[in-house]
N, CA, C and O atoms as CSV, one atom per row, in Angstrom:
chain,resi,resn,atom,element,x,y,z
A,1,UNK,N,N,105.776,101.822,103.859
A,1,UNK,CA,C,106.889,102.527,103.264
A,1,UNK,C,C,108.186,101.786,103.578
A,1,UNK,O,O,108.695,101.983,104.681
A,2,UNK,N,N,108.768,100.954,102.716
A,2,UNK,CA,C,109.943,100.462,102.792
A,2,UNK,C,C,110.949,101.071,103.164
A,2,UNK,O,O,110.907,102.252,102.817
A,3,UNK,N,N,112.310,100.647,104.009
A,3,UNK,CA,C,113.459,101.586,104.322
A,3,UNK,C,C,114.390,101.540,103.082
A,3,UNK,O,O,114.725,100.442,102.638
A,4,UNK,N,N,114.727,102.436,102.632
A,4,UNK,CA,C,115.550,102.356,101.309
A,4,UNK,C,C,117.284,102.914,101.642
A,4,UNK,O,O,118.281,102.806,100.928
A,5,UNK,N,N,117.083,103.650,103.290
A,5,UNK,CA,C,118.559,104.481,103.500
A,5,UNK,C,C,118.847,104.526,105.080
A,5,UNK,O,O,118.035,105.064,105.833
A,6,UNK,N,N,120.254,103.831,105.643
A,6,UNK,CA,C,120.030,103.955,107.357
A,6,UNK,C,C,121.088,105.219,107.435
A,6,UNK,O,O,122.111,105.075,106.765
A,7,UNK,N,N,120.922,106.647,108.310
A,7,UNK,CA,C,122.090,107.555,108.599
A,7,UNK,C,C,122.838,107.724,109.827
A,7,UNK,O,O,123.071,106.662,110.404
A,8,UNK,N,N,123.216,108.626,110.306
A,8,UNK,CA,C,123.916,108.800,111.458
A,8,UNK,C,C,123.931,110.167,111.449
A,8,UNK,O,O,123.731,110.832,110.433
A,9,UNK,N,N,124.107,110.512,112.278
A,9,UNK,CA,C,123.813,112.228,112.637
A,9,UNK,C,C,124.964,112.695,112.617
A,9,UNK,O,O,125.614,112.271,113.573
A,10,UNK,N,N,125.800,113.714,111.645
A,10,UNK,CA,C,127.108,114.607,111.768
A,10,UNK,C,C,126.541,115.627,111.875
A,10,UNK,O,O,125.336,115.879,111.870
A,11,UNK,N,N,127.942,116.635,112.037
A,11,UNK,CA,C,127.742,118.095,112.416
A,11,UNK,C,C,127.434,118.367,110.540
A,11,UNK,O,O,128.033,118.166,109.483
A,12,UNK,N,N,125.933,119.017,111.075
A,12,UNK,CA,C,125.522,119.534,110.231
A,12,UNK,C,C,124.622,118.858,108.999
A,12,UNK,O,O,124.665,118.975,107.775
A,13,UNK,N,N,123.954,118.247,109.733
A,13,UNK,CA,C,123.174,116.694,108.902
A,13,UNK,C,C,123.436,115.535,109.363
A,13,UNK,O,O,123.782,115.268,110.513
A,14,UNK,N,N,123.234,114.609,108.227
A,14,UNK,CA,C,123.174,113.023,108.091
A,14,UNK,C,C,124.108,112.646,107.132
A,14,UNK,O,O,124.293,113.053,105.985
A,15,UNK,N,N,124.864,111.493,108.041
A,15,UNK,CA,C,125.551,110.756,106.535
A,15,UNK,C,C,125.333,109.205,106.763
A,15,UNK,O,O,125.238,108.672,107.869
A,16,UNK,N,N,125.262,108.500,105.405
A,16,UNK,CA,C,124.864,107.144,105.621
A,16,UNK,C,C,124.846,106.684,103.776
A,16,UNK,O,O,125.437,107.150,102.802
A,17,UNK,N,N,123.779,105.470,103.971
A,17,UNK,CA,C,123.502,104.829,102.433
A,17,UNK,C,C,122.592,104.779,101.856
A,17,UNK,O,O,121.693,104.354,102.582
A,18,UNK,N,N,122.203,105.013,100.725
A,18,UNK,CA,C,120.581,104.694,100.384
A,18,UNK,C,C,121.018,103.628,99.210
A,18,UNK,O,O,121.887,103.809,98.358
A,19,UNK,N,N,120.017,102.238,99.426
A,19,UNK,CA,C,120.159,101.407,98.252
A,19,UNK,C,C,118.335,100.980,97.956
A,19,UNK,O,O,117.474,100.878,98.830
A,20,UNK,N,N,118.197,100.835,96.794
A,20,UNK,CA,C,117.456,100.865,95.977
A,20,UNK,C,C,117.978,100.099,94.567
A,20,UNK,O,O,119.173,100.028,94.283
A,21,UNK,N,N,116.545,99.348,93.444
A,21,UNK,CA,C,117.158,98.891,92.449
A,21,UNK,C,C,118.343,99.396,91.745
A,21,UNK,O,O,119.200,98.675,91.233
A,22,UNK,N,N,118.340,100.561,91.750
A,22,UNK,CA,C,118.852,101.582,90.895
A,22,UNK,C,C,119.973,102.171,91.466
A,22,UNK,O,O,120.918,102.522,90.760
A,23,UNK,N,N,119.962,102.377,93.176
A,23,UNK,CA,C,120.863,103.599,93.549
A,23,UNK,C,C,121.616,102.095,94.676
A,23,UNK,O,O,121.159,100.981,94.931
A,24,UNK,N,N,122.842,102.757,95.070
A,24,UNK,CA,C,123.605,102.307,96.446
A,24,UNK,C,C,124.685,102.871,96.133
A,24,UNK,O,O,125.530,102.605,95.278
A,25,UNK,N,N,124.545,104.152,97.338
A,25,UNK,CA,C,125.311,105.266,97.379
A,25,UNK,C,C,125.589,105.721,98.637
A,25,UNK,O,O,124.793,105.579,99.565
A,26,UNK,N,N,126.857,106.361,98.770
A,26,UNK,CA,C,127.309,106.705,100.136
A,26,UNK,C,C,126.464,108.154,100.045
A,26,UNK,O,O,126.540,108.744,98.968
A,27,UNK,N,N,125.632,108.783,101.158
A,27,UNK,CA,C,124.860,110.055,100.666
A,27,UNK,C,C,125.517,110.806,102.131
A,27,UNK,O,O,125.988,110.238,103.116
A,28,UNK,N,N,125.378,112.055,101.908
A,28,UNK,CA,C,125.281,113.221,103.269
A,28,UNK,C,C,124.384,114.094,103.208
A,28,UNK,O,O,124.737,115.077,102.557
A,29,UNK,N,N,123.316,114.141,103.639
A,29,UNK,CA,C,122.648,115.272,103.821
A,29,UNK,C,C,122.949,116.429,104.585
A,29,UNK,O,O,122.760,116.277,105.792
A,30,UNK,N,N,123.538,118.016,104.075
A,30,UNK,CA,C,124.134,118.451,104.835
A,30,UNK,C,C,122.984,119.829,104.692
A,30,UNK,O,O,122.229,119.843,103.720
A,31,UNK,N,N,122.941,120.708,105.499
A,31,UNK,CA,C,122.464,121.830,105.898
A,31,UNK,C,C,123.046,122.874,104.884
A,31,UNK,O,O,124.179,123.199,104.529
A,32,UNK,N,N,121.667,123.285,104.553
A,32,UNK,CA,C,121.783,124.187,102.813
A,32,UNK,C,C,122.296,125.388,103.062
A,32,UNK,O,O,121.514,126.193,103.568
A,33,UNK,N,N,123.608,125.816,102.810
A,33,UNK,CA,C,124.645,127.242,103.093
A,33,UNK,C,C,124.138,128.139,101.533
A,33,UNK,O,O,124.875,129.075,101.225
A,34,UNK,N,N,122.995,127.867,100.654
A,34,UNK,CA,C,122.556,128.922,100.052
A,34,UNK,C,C,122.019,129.929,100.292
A,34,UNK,O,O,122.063,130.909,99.549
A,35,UNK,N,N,121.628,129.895,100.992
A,35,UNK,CA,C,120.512,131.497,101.554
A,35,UNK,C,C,118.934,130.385,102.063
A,35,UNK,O,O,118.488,129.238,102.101
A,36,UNK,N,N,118.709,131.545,102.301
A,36,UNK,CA,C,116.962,130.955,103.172
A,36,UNK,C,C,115.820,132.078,101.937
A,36,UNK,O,O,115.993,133.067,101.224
A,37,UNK,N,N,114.833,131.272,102.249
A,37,UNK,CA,C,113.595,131.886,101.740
A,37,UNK,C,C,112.790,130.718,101.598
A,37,UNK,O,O,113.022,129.518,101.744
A,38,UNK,N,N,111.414,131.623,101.156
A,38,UNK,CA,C,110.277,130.587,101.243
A,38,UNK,C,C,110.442,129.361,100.092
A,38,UNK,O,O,110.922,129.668,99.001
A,39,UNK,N,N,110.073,128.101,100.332
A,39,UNK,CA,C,110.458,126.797,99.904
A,39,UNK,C,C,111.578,126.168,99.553
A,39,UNK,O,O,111.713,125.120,98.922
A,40,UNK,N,N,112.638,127.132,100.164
A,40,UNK,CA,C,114.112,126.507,99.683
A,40,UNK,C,C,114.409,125.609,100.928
A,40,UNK,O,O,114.282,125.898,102.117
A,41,UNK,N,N,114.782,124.590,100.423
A,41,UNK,CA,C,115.420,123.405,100.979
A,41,UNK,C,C,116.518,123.881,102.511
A,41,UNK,O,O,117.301,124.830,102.522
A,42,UNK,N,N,116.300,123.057,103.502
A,42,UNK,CA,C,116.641,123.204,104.641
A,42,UNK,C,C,118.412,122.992,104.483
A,42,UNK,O,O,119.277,123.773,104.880
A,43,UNK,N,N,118.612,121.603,103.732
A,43,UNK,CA,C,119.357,120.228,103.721
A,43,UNK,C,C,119.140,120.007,101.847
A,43,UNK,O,O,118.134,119.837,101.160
A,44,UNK,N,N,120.417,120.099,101.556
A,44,UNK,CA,C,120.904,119.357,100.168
A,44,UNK,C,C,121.219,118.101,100.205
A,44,UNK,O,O,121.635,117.828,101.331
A,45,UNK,N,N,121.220,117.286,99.573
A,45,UNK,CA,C,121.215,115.809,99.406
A,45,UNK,C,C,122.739,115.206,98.446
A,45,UNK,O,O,122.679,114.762,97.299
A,46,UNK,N,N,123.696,115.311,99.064
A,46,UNK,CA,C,124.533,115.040,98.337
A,46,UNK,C,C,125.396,113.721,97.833
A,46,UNK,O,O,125.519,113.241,98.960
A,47,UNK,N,N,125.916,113.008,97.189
A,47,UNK,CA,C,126.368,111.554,96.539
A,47,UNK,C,C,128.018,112.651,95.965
A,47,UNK,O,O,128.306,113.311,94.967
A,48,UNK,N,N,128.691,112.309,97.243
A,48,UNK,CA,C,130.299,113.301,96.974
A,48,UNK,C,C,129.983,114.740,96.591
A,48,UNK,O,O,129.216,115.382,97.309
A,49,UNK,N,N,130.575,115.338,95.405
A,49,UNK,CA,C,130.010,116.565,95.612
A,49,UNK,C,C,128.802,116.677,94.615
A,49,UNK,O,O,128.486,117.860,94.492
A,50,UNK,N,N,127.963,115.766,93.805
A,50,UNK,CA,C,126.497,115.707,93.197
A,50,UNK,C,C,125.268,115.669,93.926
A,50,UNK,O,O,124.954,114.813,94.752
A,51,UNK,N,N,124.650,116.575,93.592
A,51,UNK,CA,C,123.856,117.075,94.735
A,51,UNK,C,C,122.352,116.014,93.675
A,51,UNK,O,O,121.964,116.177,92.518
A,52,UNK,N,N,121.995,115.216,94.523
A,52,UNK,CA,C,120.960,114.294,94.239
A,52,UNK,C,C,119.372,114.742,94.528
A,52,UNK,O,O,118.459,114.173,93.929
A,53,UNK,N,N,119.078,115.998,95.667
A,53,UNK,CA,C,118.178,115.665,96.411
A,53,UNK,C,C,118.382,116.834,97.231
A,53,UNK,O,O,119.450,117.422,97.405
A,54,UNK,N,N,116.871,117.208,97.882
A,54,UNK,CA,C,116.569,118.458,98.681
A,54,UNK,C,C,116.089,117.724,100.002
A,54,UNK,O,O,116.088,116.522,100.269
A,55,UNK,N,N,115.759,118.610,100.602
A,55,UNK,CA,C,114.985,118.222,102.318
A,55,UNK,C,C,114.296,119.681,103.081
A,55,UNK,O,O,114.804,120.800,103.158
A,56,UNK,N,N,113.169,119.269,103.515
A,56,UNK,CA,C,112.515,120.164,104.191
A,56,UNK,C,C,112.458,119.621,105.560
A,56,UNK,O,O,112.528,118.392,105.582
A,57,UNK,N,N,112.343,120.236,106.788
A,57,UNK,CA,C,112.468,119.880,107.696
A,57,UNK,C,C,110.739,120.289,108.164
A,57,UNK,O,O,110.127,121.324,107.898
A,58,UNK,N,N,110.310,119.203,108.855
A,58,UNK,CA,C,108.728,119.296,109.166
A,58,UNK,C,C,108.318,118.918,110.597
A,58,UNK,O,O,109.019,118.148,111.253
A,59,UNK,N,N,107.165,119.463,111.097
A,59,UNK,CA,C,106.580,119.027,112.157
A,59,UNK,C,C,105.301,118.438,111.865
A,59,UNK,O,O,104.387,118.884,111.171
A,60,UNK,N,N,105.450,116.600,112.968
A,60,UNK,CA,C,104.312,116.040,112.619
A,60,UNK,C,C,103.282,116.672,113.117
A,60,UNK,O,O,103.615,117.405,114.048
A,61,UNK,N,N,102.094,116.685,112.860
A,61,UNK,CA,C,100.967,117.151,113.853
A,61,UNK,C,C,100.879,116.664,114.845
A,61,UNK,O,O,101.247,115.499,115.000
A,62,UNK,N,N,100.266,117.533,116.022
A,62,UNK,CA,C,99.541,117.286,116.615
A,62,UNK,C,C,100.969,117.173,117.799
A,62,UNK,O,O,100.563,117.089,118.958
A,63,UNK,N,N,102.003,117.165,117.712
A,63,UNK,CA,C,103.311,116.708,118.213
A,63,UNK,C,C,104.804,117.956,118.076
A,63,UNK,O,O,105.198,118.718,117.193
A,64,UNK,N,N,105.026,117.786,118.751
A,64,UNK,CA,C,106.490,118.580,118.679
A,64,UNK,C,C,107.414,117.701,117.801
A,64,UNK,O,O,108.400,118.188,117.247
A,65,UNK,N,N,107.146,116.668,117.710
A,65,UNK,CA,C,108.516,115.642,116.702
A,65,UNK,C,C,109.038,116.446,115.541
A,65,UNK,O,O,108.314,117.327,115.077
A,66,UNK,N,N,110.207,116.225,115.040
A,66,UNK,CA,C,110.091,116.800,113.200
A,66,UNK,C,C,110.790,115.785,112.713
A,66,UNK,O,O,111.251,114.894,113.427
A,67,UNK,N,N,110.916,115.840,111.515
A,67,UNK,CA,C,111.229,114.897,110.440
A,67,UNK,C,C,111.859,115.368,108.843
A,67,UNK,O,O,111.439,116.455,108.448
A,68,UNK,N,N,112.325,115.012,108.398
A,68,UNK,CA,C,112.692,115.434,107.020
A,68,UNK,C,C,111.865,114.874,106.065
A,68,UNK,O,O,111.510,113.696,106.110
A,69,UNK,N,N,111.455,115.852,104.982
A,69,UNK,CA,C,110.568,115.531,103.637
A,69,UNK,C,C,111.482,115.711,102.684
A,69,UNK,O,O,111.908,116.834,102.413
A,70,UNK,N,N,111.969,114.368,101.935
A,70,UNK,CA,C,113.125,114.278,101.376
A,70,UNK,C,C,112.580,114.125,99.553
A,70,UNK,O,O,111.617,113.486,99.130
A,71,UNK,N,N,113.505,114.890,98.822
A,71,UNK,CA,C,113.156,114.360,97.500
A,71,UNK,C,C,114.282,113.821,96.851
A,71,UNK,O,O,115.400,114.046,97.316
A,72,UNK,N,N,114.135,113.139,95.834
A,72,UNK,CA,C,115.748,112.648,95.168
A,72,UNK,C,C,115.384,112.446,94.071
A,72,UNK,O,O,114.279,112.031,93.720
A,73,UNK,N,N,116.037,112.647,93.603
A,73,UNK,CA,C,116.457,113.093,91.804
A,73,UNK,C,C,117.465,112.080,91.144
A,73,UNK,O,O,118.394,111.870,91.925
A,74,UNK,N,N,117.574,111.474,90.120
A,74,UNK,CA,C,118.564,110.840,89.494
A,74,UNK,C,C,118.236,110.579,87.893
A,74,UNK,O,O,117.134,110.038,87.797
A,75,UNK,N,N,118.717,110.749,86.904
A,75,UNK,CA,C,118.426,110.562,85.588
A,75,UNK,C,C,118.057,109.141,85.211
A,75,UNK,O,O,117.340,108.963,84.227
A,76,UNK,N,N,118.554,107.990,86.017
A,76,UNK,CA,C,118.180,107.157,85.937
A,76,UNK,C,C,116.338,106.720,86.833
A,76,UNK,O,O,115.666,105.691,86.902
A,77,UNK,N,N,116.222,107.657,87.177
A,77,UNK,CA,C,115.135,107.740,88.132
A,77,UNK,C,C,113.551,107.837,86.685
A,77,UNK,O,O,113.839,108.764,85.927
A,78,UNK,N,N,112.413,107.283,86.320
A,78,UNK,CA,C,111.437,107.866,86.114
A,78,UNK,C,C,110.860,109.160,86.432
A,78,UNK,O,O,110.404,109.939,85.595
A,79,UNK,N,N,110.906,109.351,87.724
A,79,UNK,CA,C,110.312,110.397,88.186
A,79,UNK,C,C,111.018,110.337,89.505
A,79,UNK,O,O,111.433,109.254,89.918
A,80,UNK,N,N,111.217,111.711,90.357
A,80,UNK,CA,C,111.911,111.760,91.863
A,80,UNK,C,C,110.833,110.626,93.051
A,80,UNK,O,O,109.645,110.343,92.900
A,81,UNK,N,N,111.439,110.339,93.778
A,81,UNK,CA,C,111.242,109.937,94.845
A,81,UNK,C,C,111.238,110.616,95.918
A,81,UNK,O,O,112.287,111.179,96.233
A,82,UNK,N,N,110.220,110.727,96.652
A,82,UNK,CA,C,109.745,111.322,97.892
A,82,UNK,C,C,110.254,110.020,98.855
A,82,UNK,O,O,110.547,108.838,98.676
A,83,UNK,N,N,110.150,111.269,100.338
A,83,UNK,CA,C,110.219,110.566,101.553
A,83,UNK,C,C,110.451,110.749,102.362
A,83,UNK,O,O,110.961,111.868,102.312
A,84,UNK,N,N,110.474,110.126,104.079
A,84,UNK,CA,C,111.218,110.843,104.750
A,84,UNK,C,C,111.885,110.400,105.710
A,84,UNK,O,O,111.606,109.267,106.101
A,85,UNK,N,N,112.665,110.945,106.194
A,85,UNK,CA,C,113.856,111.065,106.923
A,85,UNK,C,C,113.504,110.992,108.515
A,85,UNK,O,O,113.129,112.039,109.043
A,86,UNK,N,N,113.620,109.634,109.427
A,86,UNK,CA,C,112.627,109.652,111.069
A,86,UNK,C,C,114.318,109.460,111.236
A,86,UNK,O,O,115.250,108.984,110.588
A,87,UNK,N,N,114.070,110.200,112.634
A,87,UNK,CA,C,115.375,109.985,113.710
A,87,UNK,C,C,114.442,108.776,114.869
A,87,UNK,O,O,113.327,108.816,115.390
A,88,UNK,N,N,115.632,107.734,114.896
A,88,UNK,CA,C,114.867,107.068,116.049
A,88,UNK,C,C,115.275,107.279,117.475
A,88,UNK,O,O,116.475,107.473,117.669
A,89,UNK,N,N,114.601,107.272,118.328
A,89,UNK,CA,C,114.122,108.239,119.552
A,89,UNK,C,C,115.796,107.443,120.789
A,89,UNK,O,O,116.273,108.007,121.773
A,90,UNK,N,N,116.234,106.087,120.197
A,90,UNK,CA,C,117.161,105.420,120.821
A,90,UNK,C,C,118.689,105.235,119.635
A,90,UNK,O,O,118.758,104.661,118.548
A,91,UNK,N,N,119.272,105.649,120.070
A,91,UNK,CA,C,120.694,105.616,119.120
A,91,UNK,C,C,120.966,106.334,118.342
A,91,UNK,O,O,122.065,106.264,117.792
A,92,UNK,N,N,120.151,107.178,118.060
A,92,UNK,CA,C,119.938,108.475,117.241
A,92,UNK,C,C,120.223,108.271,115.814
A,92,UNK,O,O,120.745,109.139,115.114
A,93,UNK,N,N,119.780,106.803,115.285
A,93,UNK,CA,C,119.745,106.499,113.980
A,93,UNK,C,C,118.386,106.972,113.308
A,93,UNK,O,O,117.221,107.223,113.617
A,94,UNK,N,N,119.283,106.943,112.136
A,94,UNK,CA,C,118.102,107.657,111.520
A,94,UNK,C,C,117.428,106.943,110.072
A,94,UNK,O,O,118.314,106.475,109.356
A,95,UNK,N,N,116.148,106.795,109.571
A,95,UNK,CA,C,115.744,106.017,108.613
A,95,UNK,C,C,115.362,106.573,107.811
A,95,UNK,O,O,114.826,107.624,108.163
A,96,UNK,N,N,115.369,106.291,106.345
A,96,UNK,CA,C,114.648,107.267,105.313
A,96,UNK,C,C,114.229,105.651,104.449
A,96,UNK,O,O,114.757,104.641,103.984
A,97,UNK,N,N,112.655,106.437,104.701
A,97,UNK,CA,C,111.691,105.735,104.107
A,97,UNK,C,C,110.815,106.156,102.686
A,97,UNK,O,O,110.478,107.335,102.579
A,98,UNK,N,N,110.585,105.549,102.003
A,98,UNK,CA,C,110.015,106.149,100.779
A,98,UNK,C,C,108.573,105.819,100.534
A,98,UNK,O,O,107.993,104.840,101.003
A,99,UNK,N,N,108.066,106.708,99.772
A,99,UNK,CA,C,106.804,106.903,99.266
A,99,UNK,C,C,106.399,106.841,97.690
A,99,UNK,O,O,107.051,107.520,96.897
A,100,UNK,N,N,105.450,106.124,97.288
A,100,UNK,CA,C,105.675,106.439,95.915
A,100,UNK,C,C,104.356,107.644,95.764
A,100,UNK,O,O,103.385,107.558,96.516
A,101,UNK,N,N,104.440,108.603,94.857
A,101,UNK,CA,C,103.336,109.366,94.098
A,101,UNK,C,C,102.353,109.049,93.423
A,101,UNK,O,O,102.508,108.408,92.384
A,102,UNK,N,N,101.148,109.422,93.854
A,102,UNK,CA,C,99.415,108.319,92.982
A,102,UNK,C,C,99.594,109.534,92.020
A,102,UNK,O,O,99.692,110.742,92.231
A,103,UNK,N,N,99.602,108.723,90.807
A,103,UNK,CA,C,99.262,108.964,89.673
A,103,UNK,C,C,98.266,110.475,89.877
A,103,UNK,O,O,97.240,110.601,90.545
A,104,UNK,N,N,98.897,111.378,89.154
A,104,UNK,CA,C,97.440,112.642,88.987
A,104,UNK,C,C,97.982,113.526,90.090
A,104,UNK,O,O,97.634,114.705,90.015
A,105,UNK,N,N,98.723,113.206,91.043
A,105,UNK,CA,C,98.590,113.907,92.313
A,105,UNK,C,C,100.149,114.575,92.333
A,105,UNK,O,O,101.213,114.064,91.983
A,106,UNK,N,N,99.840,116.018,92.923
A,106,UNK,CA,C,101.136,116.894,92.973
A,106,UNK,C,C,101.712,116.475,94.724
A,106,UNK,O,O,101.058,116.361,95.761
A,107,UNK,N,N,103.054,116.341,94.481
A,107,UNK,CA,C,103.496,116.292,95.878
A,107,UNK,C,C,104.507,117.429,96.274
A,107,UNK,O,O,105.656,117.601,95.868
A,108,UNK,N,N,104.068,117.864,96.811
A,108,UNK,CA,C,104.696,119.015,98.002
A,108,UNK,C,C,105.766,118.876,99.206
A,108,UNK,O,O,105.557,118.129,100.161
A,109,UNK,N,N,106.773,119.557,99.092
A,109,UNK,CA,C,107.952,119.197,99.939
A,109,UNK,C,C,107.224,119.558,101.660
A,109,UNK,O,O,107.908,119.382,102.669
């Protein structure tokens, strides 16, 4: 899984860049002030105030770690991009790595 975005931890999320063929954008992932319920996004994905992208916040197995399951959206996009979001354990940078979707197969935040 290639790194496509490096962040930094603010109050109340991540802010940083994601570049890709297509995208290189200043992004913030900030903590979703809509309401809570089942499958709504933890963390909105924002490019200024255009909201690009959701985030679920997850635990790996087997482990206490968590991580973000990131999606992103863009019209120029084929289809969204999955991925996710690792804090590294020294400097508290953070990486968002991507995944592509096999053909046929539903992906789940």
């Amino acid at each position: 899984m290639p790194v496509i975005g490096t962040f930094t931890a603010i109050k109340d999320g991540y802010a940083g860049t994601i570049r890709t063929l297509n995208l290189n954008s200043k992004v913030e992932i900030r903590a979703n002030d809509r309401g809570e319920g089942d499958g709504m996004p933890q963390y909105r994905i924002l490019v200024g105030a255009t909201e690009i992208g959701a985030a679920w916040r997850k635990t790996k197995r087997g482990s206490e770690e968590t991580y973000l399951s990131v999606m992103l959206d863009d019209p120029c996009l084929p289809q969204p991009i999955w991925g996710v979001l690792i804090v590294a354990a020294e400097g508290g940078t953070a990486r968002l790595l991507w995944r592509r979707n096999r053909i046929g197969t539903k992906q789940n935040p």
